[in-house]
C-alpha positions as a Python dict, from the first residue, in 0.01 Angstrom:
ca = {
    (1, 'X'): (0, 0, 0),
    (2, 'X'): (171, -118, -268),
    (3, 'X'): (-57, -346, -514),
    (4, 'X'): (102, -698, -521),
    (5, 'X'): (98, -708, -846),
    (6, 'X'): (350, -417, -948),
    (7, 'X'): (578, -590, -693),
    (8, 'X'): (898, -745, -848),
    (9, 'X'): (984, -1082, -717),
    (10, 'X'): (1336, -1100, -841),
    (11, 'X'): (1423, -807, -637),
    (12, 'X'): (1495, -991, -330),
    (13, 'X'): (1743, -1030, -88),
    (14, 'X'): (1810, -1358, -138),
    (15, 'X'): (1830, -1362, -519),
    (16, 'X'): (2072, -1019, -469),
    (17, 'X'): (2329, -1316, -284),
    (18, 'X'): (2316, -1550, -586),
    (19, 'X'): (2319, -1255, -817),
    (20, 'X'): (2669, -1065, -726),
    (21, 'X'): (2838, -1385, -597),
    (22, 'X'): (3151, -1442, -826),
    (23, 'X'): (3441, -1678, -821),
    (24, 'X'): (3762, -1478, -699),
    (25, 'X'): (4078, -1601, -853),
    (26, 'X'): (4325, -1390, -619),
    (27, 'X'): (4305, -1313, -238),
    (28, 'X'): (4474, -1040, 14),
    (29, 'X'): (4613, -1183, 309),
    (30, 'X'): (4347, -1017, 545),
    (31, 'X'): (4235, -1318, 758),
    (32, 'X'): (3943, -1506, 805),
    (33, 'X'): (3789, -1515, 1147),
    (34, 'X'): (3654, -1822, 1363),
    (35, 'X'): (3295, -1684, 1374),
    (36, 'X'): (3316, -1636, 975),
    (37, 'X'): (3452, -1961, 932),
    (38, 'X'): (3182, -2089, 1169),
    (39, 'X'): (2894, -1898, 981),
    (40, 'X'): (3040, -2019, 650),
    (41, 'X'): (3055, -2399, 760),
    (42, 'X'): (2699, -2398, 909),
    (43, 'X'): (2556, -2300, 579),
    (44, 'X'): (2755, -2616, 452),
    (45, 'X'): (2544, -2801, 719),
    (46, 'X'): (2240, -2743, 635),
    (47, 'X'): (2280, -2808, 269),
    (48, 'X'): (1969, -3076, 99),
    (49, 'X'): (2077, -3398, 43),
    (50, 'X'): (1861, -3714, -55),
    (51, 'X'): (1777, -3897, 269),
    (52, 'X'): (1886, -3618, 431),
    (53, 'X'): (2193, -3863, 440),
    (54, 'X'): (2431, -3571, 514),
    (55, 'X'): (2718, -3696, 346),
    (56, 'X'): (2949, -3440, 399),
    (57, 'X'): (3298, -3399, 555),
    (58, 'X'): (3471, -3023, 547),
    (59, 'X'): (3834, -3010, 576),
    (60, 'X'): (3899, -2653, 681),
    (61, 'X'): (4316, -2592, 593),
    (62, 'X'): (4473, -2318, 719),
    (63, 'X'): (4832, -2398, 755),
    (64, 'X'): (5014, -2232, 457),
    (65, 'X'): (5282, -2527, 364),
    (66, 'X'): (4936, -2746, 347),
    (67, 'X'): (4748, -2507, 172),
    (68, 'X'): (5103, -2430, -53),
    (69, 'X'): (5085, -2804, -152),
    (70, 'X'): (4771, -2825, -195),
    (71, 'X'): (4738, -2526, -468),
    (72, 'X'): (5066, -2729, -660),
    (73, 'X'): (4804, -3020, -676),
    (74, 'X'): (4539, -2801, -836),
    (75, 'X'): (4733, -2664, -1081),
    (76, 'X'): (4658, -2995, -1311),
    (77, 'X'): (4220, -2877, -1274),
    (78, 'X'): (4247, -2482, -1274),
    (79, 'X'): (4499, -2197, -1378),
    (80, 'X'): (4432, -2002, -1071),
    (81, 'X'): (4581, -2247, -890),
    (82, 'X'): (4877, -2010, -753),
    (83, 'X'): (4565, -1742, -620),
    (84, 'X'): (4394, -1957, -418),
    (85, 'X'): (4699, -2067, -196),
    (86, 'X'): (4686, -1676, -86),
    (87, 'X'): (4324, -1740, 79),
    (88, 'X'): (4404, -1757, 460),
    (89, 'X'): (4094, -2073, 466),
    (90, 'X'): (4049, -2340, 209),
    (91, 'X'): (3790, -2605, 266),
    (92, 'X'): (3798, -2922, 114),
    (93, 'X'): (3446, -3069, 50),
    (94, 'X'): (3462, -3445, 66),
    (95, 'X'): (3130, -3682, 61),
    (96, 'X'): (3138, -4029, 251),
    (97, 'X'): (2988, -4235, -68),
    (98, 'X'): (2820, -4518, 157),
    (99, 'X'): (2569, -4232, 292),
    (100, 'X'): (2396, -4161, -38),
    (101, 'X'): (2573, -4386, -288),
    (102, 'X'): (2353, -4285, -577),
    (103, 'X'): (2416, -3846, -573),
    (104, 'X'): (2700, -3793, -359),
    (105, 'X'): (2798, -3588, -598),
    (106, 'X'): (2495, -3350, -619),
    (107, 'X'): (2504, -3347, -270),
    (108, 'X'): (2874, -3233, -226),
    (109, 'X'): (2772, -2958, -525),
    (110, 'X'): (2541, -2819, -330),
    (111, 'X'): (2681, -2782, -15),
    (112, 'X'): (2977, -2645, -208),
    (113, 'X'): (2744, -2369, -344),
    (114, 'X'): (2620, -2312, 7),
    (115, 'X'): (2978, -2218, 127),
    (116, 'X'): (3000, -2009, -127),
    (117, 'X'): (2682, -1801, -104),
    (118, 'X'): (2736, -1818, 300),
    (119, 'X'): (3121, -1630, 238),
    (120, 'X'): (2943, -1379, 35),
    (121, 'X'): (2709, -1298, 270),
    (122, 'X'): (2937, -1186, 478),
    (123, 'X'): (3156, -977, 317),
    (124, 'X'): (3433, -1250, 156),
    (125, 'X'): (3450, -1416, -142),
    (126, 'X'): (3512, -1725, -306),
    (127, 'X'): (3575, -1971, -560),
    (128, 'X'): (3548, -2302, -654),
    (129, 'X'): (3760, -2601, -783),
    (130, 'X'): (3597, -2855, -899),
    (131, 'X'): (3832, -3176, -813),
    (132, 'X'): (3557, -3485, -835),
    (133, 'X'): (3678, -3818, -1030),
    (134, 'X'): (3493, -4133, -1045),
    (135, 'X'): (3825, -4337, -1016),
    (136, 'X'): (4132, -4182, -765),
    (137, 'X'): (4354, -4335, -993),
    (138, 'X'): (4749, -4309, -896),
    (139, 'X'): (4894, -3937, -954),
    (140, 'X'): (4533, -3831, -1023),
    (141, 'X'): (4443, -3498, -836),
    (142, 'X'): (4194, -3676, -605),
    (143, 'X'): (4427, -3933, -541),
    (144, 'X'): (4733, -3697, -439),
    (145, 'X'): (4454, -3475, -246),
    (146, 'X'): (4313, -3759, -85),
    (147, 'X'): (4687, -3907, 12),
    (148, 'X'): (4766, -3519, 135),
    (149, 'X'): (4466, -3467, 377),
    (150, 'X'): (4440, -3821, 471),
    (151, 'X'): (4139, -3850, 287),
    (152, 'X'): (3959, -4177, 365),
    (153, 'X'): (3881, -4455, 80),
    (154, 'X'): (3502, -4399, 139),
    (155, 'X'): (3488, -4046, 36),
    (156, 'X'): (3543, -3855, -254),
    (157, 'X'): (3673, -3460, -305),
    (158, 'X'): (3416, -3279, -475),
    (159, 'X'): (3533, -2908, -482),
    (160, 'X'): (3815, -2716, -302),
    (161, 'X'): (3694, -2391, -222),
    (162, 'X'): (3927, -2075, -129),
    (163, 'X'): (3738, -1810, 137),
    (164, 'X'): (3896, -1500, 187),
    (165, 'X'): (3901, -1115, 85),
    (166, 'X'): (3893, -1095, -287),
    (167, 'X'): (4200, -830, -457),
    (168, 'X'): (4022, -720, -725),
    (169, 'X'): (3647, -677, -851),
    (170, 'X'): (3454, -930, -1050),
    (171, 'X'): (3237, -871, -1303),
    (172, 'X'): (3039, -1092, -1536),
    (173, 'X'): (2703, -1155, -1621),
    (174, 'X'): (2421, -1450, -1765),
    (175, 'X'): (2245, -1531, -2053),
    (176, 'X'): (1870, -1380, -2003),
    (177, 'X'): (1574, -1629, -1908),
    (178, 'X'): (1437, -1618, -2254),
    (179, 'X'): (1761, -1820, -2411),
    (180, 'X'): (1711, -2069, -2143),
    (181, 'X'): (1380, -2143, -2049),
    (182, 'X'): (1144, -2365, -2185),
    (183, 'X'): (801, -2462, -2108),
    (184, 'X'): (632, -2861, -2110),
    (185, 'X'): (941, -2947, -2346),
    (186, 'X'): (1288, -2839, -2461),
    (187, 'X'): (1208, -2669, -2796),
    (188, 'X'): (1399, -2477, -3001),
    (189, 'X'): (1437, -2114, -2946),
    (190, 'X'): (1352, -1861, -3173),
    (191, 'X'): (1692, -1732, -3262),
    (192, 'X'): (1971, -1915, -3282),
    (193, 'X'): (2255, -1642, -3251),
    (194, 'X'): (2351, -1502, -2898),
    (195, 'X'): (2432, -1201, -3121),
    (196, 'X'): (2125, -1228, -3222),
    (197, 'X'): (1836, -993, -3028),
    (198, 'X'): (1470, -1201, -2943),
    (199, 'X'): (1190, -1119, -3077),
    (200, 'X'): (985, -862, -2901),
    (201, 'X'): (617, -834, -2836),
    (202, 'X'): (403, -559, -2710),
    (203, 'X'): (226, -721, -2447),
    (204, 'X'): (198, -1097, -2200),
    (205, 'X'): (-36, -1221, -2410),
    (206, 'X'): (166, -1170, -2724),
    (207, 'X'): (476, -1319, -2596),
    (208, 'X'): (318, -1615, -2406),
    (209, 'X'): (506, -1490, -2080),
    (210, 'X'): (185, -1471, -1879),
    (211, 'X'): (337, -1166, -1729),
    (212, 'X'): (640, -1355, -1636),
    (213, 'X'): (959, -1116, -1720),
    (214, 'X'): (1176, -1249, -1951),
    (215, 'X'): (1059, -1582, -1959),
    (216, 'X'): (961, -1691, -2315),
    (217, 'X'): (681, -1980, -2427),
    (218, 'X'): (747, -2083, -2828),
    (219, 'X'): (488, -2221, -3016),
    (220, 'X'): (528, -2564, -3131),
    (221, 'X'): (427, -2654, -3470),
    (222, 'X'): (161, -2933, -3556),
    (223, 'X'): (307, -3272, -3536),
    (224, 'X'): (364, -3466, -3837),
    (225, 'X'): (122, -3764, -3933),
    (226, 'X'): (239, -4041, -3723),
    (227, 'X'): (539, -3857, -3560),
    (228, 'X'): (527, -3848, -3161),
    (229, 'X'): (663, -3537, -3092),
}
């Protein structure tokens, strides 16, 4: 049996979804089916939100003049506007703001994310246009969005997100843990250039990870006299 401690948490299932999901800026025409679609919406559903107001309203578009005028819209917020009209599905993620007036937002971002992670699961990809605006002021994108899918005054667009089979291959990648992580209080990191390689140390104890991988804790130096740090 393998000893618990030589086991790597980070290779996981789960964290393998988050890891190769990518945003897809062009789409074949291969369609989307009803129990995808289904699959994709139900992780949607089940999305956090504070209250557990559920906030959420997804307008699934698959007519193409819609989804045509809708990618003209989006061509003022992203430049692969034109791409995402060749997804057969778009879903437009709208949050009723009476429900959770306080993070609407947050809650439409993370059911957002949850449509995306759900398409990748099974086999499709993704993207995601972020369209939110605090005011739906004339000519604005939410504004014409909101006018085009008949949109209600209560709610708010928060993304427009393409499903469908990505055309090409995605690849990009993240900063490591150890330019991002900070422990008890942001501090400053050791290095300042991303050019720049981290420091290494030979063991844990010497690198104040504890054992975790890549994770980094920086020493602080003595406060001041009379400086609350």
């Amino acid at each position: 049996m393998k000893d618990s401690k030589d086991t790597d948490l980070t290779d996981h299932p789960a964290l393998d979804v988050i890891r190769e999901r990518r945003s897809v800026r062009n789409f074949t025409s291969d369609p989307v089916t009803d129990q995808q679609l289904e699959a994709i919406l139900e992780a949607g559903r089940w999305s956090p939100s504070k209250r557990n107001s559920q906030p959420w309203d997804f307008i699934v578009v698959r007519d193409l003049q819609i989804r045509r005028e809708v990618g003209n819209v989006l061509r003022q917020v992203t430049s692969a506007w034109a791409g995402f009209t060749d997804a057969p599905v778009l879903i437009v993620v709208s949050v009723d703001r009476s429900r959770d007036p306080e993070h609407f937002v947050e809650d439409g971002a993370v059911a957002t994310q949850n449509l995306c992670l759900a398409a990748h699961c099974l086999g499709l990809a993704s993207s995601w246009a972020g369209v939110y605006a605090k005011r739906a002021r004339r000519g604005s994108v939410q504004h014409t969005l909101k006018k085009l899918l008949s949109v209600p005054r209560t709610h708010r667009i928060i993304a427009v997100v393409p499903i469908g089979v990505a055309r090409h291959e995605i690849n990009s990648s993240r900063r490591p843990l150890v330019e991002m992580v900070h422990h008890d209080r942001f501090q400053p990191l050791p290095y300042t250039s991303p050019l720049q390689a981290p420091p290494t140390a030979t063991s844990p104890a010497e690198n104040g990870t504890h054992g975790l991988p890549g994770v980094r804790r920086t020493q602080r130096p003595p406060p001041e006299s009379g400086r609350i740090v």
